[in-house]
N, C-alpha and C positions, 0 to 999 in steps of 0.2 A: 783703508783697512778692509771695508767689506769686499772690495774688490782682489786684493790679496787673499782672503777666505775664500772667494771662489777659484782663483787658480791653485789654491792648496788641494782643494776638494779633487780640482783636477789632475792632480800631483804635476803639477808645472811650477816647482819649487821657486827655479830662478827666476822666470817671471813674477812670482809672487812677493820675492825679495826684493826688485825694484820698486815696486810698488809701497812696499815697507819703509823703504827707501826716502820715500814721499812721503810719507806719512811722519816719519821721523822729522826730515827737516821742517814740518809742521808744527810738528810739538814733541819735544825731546824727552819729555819728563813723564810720557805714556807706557807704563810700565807691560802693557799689552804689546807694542809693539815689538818690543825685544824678545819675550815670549815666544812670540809669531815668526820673528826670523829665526831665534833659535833650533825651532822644531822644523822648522824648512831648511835648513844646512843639515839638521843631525838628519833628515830624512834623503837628503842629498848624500851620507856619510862624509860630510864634512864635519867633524867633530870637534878641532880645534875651534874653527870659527862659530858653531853651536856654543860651544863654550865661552866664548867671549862676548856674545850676545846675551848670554845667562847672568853673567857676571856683573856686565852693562843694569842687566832686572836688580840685582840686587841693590848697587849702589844705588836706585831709587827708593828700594825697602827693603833691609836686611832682615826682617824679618815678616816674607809672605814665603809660607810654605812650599808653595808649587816650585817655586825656583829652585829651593836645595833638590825638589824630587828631581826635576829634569837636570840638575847638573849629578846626581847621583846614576842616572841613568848612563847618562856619557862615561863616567868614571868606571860602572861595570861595564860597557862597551867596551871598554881601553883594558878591562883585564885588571881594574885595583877594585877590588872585593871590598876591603876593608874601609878604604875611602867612599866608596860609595854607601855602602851601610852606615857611616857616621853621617851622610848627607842625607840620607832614607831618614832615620832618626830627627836629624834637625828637622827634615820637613814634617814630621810627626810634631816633631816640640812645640811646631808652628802653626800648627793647624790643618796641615792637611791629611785628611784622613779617609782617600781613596781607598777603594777597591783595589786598586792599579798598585798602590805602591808596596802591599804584603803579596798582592799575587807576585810582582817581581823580584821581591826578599823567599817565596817559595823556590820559586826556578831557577834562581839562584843555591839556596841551599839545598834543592833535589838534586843540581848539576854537580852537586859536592858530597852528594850520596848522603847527605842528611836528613834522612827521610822524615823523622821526627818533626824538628825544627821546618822542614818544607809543610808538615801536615797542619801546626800550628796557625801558621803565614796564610796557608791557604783557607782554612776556618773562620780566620781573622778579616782574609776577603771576602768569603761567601757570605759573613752579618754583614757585611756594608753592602752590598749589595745580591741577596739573594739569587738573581734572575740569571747571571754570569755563568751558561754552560758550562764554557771552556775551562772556569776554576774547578768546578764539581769535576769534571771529567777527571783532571791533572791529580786529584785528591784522592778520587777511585781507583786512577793506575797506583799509585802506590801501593793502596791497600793492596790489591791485587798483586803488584811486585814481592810485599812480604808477606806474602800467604794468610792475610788479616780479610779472609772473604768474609766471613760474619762481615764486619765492618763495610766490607765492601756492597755488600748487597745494602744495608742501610743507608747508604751514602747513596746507592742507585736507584734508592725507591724516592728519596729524596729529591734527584736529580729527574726523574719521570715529570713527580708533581710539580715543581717546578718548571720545569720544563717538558713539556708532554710530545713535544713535536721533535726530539732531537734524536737523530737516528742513534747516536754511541748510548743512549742509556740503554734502551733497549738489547741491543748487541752485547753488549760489556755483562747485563746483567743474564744475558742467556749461556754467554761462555762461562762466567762464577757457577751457576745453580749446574753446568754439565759437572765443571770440576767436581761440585761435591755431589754430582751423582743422581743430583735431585732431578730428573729427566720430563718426567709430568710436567714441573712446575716452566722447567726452560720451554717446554710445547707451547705451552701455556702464555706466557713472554714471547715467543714468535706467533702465534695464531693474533693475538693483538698486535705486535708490530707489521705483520702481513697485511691487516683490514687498517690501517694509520697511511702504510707507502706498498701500496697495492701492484705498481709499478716496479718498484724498487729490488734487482733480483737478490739483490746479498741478503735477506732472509728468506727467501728460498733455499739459498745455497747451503745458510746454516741448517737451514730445517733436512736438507742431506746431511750432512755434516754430525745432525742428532742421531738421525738412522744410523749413522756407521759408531757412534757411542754406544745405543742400545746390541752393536752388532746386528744390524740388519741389513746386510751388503749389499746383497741382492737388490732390496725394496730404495736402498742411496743410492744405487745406477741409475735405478728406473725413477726415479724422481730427479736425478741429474738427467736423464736425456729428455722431460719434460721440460725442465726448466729452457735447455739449448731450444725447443722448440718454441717456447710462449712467449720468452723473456725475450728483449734485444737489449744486449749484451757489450758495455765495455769490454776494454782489455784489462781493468784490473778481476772483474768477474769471470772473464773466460781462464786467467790465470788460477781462481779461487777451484775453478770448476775441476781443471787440469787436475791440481793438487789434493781435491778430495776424492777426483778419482783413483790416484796413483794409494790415498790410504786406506778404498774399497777394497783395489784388487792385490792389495800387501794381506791385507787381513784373512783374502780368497785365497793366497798363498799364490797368486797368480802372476809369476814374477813378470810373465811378458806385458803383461797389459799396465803394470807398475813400469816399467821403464819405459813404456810408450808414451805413457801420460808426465811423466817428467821430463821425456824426451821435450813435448810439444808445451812442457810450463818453461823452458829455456827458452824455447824460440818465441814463445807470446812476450815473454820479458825483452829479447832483442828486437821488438817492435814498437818500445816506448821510445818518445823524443824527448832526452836523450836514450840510445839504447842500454837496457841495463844487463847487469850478469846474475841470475838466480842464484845465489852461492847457496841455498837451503837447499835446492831442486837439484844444482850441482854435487851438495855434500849427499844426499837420500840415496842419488845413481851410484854413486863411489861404492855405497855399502852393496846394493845391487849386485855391483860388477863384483865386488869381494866375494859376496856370497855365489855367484857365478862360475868363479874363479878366472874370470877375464883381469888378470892383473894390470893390464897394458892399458885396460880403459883405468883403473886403480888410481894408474900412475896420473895419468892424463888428466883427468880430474882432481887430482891434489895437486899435482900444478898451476893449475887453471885456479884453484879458487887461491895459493896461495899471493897470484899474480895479482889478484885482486885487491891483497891489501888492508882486507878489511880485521879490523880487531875484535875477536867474538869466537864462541864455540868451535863452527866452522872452519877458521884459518886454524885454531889451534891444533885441531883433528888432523886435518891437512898434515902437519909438520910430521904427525905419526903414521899415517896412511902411506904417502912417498915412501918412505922406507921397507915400512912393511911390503909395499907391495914389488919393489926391487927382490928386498931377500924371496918371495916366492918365485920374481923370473931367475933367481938363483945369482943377483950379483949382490955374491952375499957382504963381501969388503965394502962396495960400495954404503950397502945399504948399513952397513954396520958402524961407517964415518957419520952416516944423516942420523942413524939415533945416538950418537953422541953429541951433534949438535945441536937436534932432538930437546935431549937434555938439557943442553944450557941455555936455550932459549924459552924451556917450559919453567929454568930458574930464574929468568932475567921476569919473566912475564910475574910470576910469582914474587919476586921481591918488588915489583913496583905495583902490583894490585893482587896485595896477599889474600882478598876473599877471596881471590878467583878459584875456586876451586876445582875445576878442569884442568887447571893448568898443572894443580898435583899430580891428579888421576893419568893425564896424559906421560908426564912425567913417571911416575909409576910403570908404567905400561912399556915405555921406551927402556928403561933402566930392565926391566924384566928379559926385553930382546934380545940386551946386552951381557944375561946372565948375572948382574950385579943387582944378586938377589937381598943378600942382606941392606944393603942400601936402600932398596923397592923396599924392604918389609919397614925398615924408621919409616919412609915417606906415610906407606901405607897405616903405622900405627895412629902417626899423627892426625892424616885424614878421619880414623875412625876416632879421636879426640874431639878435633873438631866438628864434626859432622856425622855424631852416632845417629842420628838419626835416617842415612842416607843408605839404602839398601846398598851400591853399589860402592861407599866406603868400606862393607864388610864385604864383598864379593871381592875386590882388589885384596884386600889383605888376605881372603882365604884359599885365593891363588896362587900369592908369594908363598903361603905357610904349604902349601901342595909342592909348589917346587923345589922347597926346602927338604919335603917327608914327614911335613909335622902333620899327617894327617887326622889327629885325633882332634886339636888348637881348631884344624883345618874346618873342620866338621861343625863346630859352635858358631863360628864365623858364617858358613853357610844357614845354620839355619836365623841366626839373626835377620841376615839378608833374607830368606825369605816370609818371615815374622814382620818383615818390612815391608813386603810388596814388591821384594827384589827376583831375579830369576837364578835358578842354582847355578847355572853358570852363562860367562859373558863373556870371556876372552876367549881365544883358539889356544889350542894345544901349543907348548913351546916345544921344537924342536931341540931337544938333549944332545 
């Protein structure tokens, strides 16, 4: 057996399992040993045979905790949620009362968008064992995901003391204090994580990253071309560097130097193994080229990220961008077939993940191209139901009331949106 633990350690699984092997035909009624081949097949992703090794644990003692964890484990592996949760349970019943086993009942219920019940699980792991980074962190994105930064910054000050050495508290709690503005205090959180990983360039980058929050564009270049000079530099930092140059020279209104630098965050992406496709860097150029009025890159680019694949903001934009940028090279049939189907795929998106809420606004937007205004203005009332809080639920609706002629409706709506932090207007002119 201790020989089997060291080729484990090795991950030399199936050696290890011969070994277990031996050990078995020694003594059969060692409930470690099934354990031990278990977690060596599930780590092999043989999961039937992990499972029949587990089971073999039980019929020695139906009731040692660890066994229901690890056959609970398999069960969510295999995609049965609910069996494994009654097995997570039994091994609670049992006695086992890991760290391990609510963090896994978390990421479980986070992957089911139950943030709640995820934040529970995970609290529930951080008393058993405190010192568990990777819990704290998983606890923090949430907060952070629901707009709960209060929470979030206490969970990170938590996470610090706790753990002092870990680069994400740090980071995570300097991005929260920009969101609410607090800029001193985020200096502040990088001047110490800078004297901790001295080395380290992604707090530099963020310490640009602050400059261009306070709007000081100029003094973020020039603290990014130090950084290129002092620091040596992965490819995920030279990508970082890329992309905060491109939101200097946006803000400089400096559109060439913004597409040069998303030009070259593409190509640093197509230098990882495997190579990847920037669909952010790709979706930023698109806008670019619209505001350019180079349609033809327009196109290109919403092709290019739709090919991609990916389920997220991004592709969704894409499905309206194509179009759009047909009808400006003037094919307008064409383009007027893609927002019709535009539409029914911003419905399909929307009946299977109805928060999503881009996929109305997108849908709005497409529906507008197509003239089927009063249809755009239900969408758009809805959205401003669900989501009065969203500047840009009132900027879509006070577009449709504009295209209608309801300019007075139109006018309330605007300034909601901009009572909200919204911009008076966001969409282009519809051609009449």
């Amino acid at each position: 057996m201790l020989q089997a633990d060291a080729l484990m350690g090795q991950e030399k699984y199936e050696q290890a399992i011969s070994y277990l092997e031996k050990a078995e035909g020694i003594e059969r009624f060692n409930i470690d040993i099934y354990l031990s081949k278990g977690v060596a097949y599930a780590n092999m992703d043989d999961l039937e045979n992990a499972k029949k090794e587990f089971e073999k644990a039980l019929k020695i003692n139906k009731k040692e905790g660890i066994v229901y964890f690890h056959l609970g484990n398999i069960e969510m592996l295999q995609g049965n949620k609910a069996k494994g949760i009654e097995l997570y349970n039994n091994a609670i019943a049992y006695g086992f009362d890991d760290a391990q086993i609510y963090f896994s009942l978390g990421l479980m219920y986070e992957e089911e968008n139950n943030d709640d019940l995820a934040i529970r699980n995970y609290s529930k792991a951080i008393l058993r064992d405190p010192n568990r980074a990777d819990i704290r962190i998983r606890k923090v994105r949430i907060f952070i995901k629901n707009q709960k930064l209060q929470e979030a910054l206490q969970a990170l000050d938590e996470l610090i003391l706790s753990n002092p050495d870990v680069f994400e508290g740090y980071h995570l709690k300097y991005l929260v204090l920009v969101s609410l503005e607090k800029y001193d205090e985020a200096e502040h959180v990088l001047n110490d994580a800078i004297e901790l990983f001295p080395k380290d360039p992604a707090f530099a980058i963020d310490k640009a990253s602050l400059l261009i929050s306070k709007k000081e564009y100029h003094e973020a270049l020039a603290e990014i071309n130090n950084i290129e000079r002092e620091y040596v530099l992965e490819l995920d930092d030279k990508h970082s560097i890329e992309m905060e140059k491109s939101r200097a020279y946006a803000f400089l209104e400096d559109m060439e130097g913004t597409i040069s630098s998303l030009l070259e965050a593409k190509e640093i992406a197509l230098q990882y193994e495997p190579p990847r496709m920037d669909i952010e860097a790709t979706y930023l150029l698109m806008n670019c080229y619209l505001n350019n009025e180079n349609y033809e890159k327009v196109l290109e680019y919403a092709l290019e990220i739709k090919k991609a694949k990916e389920e997220n903001y991004y592709s969704l934009a894409a499905y309206y961008y194509e179009p759009l940028a047909l009808k400006f090279l003037g094919k307008i049939d064409e383009a007027d077939e893609l927002f019709k189907k535009a539409v029914e795929y911003y419905r399909s998106v929307s009946l299977t993940s109805p928060g999503l809420i881009d996929s109305y606004a997108f849908r709005i937007m497409a529906l507008r191209e197509l003239k089927d205004y009063e249809k755009a203005l239900e969408l758009a009332e809805y959205l401003v139901n669900v989501r009065d809080d969203l500047a840009e639920s009132h900027t879509l609706k006070a577009t449709i009331l504009e295209d209608l002629g309801r300019k007075e409706e139109a006018k309330i709506e605007r300034a909601k949106a901009l009572e909200l932090g919204g911009m008076v207007s966001e969409l282009p002119a519809n051609n009449q």
